[in-house]
DRENDO-1510 file (C-alpha; in Angstrom, 1 decimal, always signed):
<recs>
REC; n; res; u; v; w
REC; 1; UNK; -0.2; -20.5; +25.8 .
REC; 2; UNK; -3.6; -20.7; +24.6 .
REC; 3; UNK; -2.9; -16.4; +23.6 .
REC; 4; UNK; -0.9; -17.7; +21.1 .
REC; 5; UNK; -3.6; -19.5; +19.3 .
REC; 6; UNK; -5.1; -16.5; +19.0 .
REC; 7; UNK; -2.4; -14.1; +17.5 .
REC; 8; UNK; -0.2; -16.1; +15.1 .
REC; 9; UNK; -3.3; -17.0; +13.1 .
REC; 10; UNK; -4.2; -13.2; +13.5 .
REC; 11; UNK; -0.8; -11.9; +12.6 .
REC; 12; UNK; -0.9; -14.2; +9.9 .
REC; 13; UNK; -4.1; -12.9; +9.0 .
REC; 14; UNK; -3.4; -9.4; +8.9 .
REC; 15; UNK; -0.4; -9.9; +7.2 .
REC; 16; UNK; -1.6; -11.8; +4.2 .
REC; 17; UNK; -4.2; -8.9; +4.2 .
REC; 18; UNK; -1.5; -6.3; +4.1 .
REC; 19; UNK; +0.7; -8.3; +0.9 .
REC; 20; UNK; -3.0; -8.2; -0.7 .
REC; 21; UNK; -3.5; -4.6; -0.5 .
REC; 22; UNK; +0.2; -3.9; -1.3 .
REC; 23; UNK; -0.4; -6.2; -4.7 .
REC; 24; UNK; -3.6; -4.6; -5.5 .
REC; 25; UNK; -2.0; -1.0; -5.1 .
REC; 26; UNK; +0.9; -2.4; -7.5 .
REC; 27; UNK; -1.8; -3.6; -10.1 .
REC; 28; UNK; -3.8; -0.5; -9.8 .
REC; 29; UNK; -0.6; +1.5; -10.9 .
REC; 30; UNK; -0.2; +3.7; -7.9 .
REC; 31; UNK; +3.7; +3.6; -8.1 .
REC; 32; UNK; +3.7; +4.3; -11.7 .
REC; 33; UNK; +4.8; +8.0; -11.3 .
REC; 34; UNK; +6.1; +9.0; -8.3 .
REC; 35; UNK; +8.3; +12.1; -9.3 .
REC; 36; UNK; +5.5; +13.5; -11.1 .
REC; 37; UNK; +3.6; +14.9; -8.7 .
REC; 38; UNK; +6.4; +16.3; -7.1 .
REC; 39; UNK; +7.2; +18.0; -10.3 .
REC; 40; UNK; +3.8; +19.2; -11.0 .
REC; 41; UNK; +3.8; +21.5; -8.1 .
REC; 42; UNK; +6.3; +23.5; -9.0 .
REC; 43; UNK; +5.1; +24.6; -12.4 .
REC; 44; UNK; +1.8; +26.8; -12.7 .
REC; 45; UNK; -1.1; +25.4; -15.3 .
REC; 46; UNK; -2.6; +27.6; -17.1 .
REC; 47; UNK; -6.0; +27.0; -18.0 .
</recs>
């Protein structure tokens, strides 16, 4: 019993840490364009 006071606060924890990171990586605009690089690497750039 005394594990569990341990790892809930720790799950808890690490999950609040991961719903952070996912709202920072919605903020920063990672999911803005997700076909594009897809599409990108078919086509050649010329420079």
């Amino acid at each position: 019993m005394n594990v569990l006071t341990v790892l809930v606060p720790l799950a808890l924890l690490l999950g609040l840490l991961a719903l952070i990171f996912y709202v920072w990586t919605l903020r920063t605009g990672q999911y803005d364009d997700p076909d594009g690089a897809a599409a990108r690497i078919l086509f050649d750039e010329k420079e």
